[in-house]
C-alpha positions in Angstrom: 85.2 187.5 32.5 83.4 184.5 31.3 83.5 182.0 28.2 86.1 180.3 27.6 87.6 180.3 30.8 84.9 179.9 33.3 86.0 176.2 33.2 88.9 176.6 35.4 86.9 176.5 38.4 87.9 175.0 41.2 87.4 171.2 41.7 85.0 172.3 44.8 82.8 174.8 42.8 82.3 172.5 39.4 79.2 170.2 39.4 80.0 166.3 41.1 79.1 163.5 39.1 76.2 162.8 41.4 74.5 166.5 40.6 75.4 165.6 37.1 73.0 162.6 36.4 70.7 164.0 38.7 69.9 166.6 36.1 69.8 164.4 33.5 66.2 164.2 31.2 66.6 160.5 30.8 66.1 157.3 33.7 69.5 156.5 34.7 69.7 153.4 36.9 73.2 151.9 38.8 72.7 148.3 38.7 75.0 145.9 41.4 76.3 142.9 40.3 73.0 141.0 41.6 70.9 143.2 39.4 69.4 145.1 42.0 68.6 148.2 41.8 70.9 151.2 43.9 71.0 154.4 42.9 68.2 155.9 40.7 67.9 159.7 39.6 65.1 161.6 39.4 64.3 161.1 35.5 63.8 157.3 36.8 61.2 158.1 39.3 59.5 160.5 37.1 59.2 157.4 34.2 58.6 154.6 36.7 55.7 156.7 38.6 57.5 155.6 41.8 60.2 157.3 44.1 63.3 156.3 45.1 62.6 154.2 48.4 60.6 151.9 46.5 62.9 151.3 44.0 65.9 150.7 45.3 66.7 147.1 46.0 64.3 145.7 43.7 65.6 143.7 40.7 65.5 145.0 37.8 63.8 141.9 36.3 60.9 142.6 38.8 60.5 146.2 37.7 61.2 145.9 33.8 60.1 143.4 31.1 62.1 143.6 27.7 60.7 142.3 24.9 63.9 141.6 23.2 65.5 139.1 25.5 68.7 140.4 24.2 68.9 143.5 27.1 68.4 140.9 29.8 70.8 138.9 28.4 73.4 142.0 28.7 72.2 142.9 31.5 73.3 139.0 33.2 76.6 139.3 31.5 77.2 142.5 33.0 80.1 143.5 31.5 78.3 144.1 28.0 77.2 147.5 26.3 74.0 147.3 24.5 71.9 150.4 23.0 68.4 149.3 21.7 66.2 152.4 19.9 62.5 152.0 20.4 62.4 148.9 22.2 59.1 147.7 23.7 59.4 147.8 27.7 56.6 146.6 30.3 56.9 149.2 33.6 55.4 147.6 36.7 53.2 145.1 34.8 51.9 148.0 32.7 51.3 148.3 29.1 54.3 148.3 27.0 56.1 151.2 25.8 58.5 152.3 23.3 61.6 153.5 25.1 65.8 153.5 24.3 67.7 151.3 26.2 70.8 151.4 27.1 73.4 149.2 29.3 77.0 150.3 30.4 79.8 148.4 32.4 80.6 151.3 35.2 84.5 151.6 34.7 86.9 150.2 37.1 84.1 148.0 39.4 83.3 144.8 38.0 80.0 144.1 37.5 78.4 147.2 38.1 76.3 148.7 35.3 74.1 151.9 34.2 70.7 151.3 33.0 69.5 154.3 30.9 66.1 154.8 29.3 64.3 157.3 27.7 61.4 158.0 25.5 62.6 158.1 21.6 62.1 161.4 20.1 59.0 162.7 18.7 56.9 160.2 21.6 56.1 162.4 24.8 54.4 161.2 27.7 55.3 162.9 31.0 58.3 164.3 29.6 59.3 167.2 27.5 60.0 170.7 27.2 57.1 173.1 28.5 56.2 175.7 26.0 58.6 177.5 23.8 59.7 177.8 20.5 60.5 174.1 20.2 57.2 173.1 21.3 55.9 169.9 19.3 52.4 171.8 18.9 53.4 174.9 18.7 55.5 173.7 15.8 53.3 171.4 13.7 50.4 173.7 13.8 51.3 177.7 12.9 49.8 176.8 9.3 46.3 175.9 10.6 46.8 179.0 12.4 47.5 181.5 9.9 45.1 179.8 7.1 42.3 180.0 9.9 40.7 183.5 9.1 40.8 182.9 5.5 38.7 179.6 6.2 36.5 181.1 8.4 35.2 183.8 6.3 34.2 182.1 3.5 32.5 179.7 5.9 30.8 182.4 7.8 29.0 183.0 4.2 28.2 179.3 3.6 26.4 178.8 6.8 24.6 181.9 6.1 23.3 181.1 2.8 22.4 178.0 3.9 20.2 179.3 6.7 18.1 181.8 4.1 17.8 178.5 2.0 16.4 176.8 4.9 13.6 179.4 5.2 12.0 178.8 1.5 12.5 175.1 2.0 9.6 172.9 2.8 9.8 169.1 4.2 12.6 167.2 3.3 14.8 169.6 1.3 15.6 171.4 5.1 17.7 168.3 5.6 20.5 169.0 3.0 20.3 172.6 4.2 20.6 171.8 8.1 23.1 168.8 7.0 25.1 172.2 5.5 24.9 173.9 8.7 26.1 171.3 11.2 29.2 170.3 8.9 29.9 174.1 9.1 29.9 174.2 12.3 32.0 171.2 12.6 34.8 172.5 10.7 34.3 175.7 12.1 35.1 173.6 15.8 38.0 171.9 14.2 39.4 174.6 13.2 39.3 176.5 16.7 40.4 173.7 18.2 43.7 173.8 15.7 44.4 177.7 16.6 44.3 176.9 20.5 47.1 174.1 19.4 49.1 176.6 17.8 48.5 179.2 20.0 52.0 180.0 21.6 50.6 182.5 24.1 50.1 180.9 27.9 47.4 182.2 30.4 48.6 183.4 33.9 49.1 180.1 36.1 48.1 181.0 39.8 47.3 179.4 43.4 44.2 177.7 43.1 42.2 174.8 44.8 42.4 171.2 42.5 39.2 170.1 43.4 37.0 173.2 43.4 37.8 172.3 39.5 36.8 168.8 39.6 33.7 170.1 41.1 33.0 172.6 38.5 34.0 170.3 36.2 31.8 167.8 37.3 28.6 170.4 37.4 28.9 170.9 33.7 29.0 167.2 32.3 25.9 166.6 35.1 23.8 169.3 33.4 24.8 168.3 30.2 24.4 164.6 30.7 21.9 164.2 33.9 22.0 161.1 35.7 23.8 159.3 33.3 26.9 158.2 34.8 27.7 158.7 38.7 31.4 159.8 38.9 33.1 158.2 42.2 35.4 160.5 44.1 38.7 159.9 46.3 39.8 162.8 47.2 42.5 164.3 49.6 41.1 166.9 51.6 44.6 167.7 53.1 46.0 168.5 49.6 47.7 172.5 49.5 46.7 174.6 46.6 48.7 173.9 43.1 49.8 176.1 40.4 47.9 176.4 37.7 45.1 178.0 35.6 41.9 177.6 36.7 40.0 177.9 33.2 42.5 175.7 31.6 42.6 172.9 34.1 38.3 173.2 33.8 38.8 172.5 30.4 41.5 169.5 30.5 39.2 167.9 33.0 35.7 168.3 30.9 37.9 166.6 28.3 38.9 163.7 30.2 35.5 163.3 32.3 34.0 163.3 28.5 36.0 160.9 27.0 35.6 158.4 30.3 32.2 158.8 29.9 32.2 157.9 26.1 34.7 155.2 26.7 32.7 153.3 29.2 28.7 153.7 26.9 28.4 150.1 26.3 29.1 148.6 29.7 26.5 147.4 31.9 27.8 148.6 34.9 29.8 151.9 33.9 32.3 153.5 36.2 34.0 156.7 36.3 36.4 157.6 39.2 38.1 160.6 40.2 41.1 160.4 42.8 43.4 163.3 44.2 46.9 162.0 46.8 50.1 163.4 46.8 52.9 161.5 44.8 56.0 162.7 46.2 58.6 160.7 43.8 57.6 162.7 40.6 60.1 165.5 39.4 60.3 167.6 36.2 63.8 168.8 35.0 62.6 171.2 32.6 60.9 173.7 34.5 61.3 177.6 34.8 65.1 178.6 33.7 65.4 175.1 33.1 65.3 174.1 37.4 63.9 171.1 38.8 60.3 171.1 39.8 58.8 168.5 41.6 55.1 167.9 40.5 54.0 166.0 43.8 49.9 166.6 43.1 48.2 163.4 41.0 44.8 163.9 40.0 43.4 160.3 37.9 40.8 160.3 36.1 40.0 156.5 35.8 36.9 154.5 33.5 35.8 151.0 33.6 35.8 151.3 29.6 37.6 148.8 27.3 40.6 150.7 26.9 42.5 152.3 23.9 43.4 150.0 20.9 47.1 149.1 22.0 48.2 150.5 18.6 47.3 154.1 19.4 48.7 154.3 22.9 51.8 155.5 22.2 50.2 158.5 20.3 46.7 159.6 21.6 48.7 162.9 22.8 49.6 163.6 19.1 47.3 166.0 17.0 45.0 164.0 14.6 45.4 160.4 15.9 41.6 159.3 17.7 40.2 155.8 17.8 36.7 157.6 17.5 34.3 156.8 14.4 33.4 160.9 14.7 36.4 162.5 16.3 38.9 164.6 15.3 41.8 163.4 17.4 42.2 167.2 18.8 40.7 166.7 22.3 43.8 165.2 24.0 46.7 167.2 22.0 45.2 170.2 23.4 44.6 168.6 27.0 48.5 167.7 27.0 49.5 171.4 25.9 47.6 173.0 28.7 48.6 170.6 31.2 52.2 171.8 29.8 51.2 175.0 30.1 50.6 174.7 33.5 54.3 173.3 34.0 52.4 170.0 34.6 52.5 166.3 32.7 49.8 163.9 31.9 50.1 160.5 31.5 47.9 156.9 31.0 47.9 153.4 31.7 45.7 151.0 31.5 45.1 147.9 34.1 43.8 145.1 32.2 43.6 142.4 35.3 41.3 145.7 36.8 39.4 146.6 33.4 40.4 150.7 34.6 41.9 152.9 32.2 43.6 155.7 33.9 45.0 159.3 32.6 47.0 161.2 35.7 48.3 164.9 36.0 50.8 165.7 37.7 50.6 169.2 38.8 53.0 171.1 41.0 52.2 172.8 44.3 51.3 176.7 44.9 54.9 178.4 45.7 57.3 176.1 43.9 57.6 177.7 40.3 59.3 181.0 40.6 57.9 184.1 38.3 54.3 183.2 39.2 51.9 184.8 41.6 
C-alpha cells in the first residue's frame, strides 16, 4: 500500500539530511565560525563552475562579493538570518549576477551558518528544468506557433507578387520590389526561428564525438566567411563521446562561432578560441526521472570582442532581447533550448582584465542518461 503511510519507514530507509541537500536545486554552503567554507552540495559546484576540493576551505569573502554589505555583515555576526531577493553577487571575480541570498544560524552549534543561493525565478543560466510542459520557451511561444501558417501564406503571395513586379520594372523601381523581397524573407526567418522555440518535440540525443562537430562547424563559417577570422583550438583529444544530437549541437555551435565572429569585427587583432577539457565538479539535478546527471564535458567558445552591454547579461538567453542594430534576439534562446534538449546547460562570462568573452556547454558523457541509445 502506498500514500499516506509510506512515511513510516524505518529511520534506516528514509533519506539523511546529507542526501537531502544534496538534491537540492539551489547552492547550499555550511559556513564555520571563521567563514570558511566546509561542506558544499552539488547545486554549489554547478553555480560556482568549481568542484568541491577547491572550495572547501576558502572564505567565503574570497569566493563571493555582495553588493549590499548588509549579507557580509550577517554573515560576521553569524548568528543572524538574512534573505535578500535578487541581490547582485560577484562569483570568482566574475561579472555580477542577480541571485537570492540567504543566511541561517545552524541550530544548536554556535556560529555555524547555511549559505544558500539561487537564481530568482524567470532568470536561467545553467539551471532549470529540461524540456517539458513547464518549459520557459515552450511556454511563451505556442502563439507564434500556431499563428505561423496563417502568416506564412499570405507572405508566400507577397513575395510572389513582388517578384512578377520586379520583371516589368526597369532601373531604380527594382529596388522597392527587391527591398519587398528581402523583408519577406526576413520575417519569413523570424518566424521559423519562433516555431523551432515553440516546438516541444526533441530529436533523438545519441553517442557522438564533440569535436567532429566543432570541425563541421568550423567548415561551414570558413566557406561562408574565407579567411576572415582564424579560430584557435584547444582541444582534449582524450575526451569520451557525449550525449547529444549531432545536428542540433552543429547548429548551437554555427550560432556561437557567428556571433564571436560579429562580436570581435572592429578589433584590430580579432580572436576566436575554441577549447574542449573535462570539468568534473559540474552536476545537473534535473535530469531524466528527475536523477542527478553530472555534465563533466565543457566546450568554450571564447572572442576577443568588447563584451555584452552589462545590462543585457542577465537576459541574452531570453527570446527577443539582442544588443544587435539588425537582430532579432532569437539566435541564443534557441541555442539554450537545444543545449537543454540535449540534457546539457550553457553558460557566459566575461573576463574584463583578459578582454575574452566566453559562452561554455556543459554536456554530459555517452552512457550516463538512461532511455537513450
Amino acid at each position: 500500500m502506498t500514500g499516506a503511510a509510506d512515511w513510516r519507514l524505518p529511520d534506516a530507509a528514509r533519506p539523511d539530511a546529507k542526501r537531502l541537500i544534496g538534491s537540492m536545486p539551489m547552492a547550499v554552503l555550511l559556513i564555520a565560525p571563521d567563514l570558511s567554507i566546509v561542506s558544499v552540495n552539488p547545486a554549489a559546484e554547478q553555480l560556482t563552475g568549481q568542484g568541491a576540493s577547491r572550495l572547501v576551505g576558502r572564505r567565503v569573502s574570497s569566493l563571493f562579493e555582495f553588493d549590499e554589505p548588509l549579507i557580509m555583515n550577517r554573515l560576521t555576526e553569524g548568528e543572524a538570518q538574512l534573505s535578500a531577493r535578487d541581490a547582485q553577487v560577484r562569483i570568482n571575480n566574475q561579472p555580477a549576477r542577480r541571485l537570492d541570498v540567504m543566511t541561517a544560524p545552524v541550530a544548536h552549534t554556535p556560529g555555524w551558518q547555511l549559505l544558500v543561493l539561487h537564481e530568482p525565478i524567470g532568470v536561467e543560466a545553467l539551471g532549470g528544468s529540461v524540456g517539458g510542459a513547464s518549459d520557459q520557451g515552450g511556454v511563451t511561444l505556442r502563439a507564434p506557433e500556431v499563428l505561423a501558417h496563417e502568416i506564412k501564406n499570405p507572405l508566400a503571395g507577397i513575395r510572389g507578387a513582388a517578384q512578377l513586379l520586379n520583371r516589368k520594372l526597369e532601373g531604380s523601381d527594382r529596388a522597392l520590389t527587391e527591398l519587398i523581397t528581402s523583408e519577406v524573407d526576413r520575417i519569413a526567418k523570424l518566424i521559423d526561428q519562433m516555431q523551432s522555440l515553440s516546438r516541444r518535440s526533441q530529436e533523438p540525443a545519441v553517442p557522438c564525438n564533440l569535436h567532429e562537430a566543432v570541425r563541421r562547424a568550423q567548415a561551414v563559417i570558413a566557406a561562408s566567411d574565407p579567411g576572415r577570422v582564424v579560430i584557435e583550438e584547444e582541444f582534449d583529444p582524450s575526451l569520451p563521446p557525449i550525449m547529444a544530437n549531432p545536428d542540433a549541437l552543429v547548429q548551437v555551435l554555427l550560432n556561437l562561432l557567428t556571433n564571436a565572429r560579429e562580436a570581435c569585427e572592429g578589433q584590430t587583432d580579432r580572436r576566436i578560441a575554441v577549447r574542449t577539457r573535462f570539468a568534473s565538479g559540474i552536476q545537473l539535478h534535473t535530469g531524466p526521472e528527475g536523477k542527478p546527471l553530472r555534465l563533466p564535458i565543457e566546450l568554450r567558445v571564447s572572442d576577443n570582442g568588447p563584451g555584452i552591454d552589462p545590462a543585457l547579461r542577465d537576459h541574452i538567453f531570453e527570446p527577443f532581447v539582442t544588443a544587435k542594430k539588425q537582430g532579432q534576439g532569437l539566435g541564443l534562446a534557441l541555442v539554450q533550448k537545444l543545449v537543454r534538449e540535449m540534457n546539457g546547460r550553457i553558460s557566459h562570462d566575461r573576463d574584463e582584465a583578459r578582454g575574452w568573452t566566453h559562452f561554455r556547454l556543459h554536456l554530459p558523457v555517452a552512457g550516463t542518461v538512461r532511455g537513450q541509445a
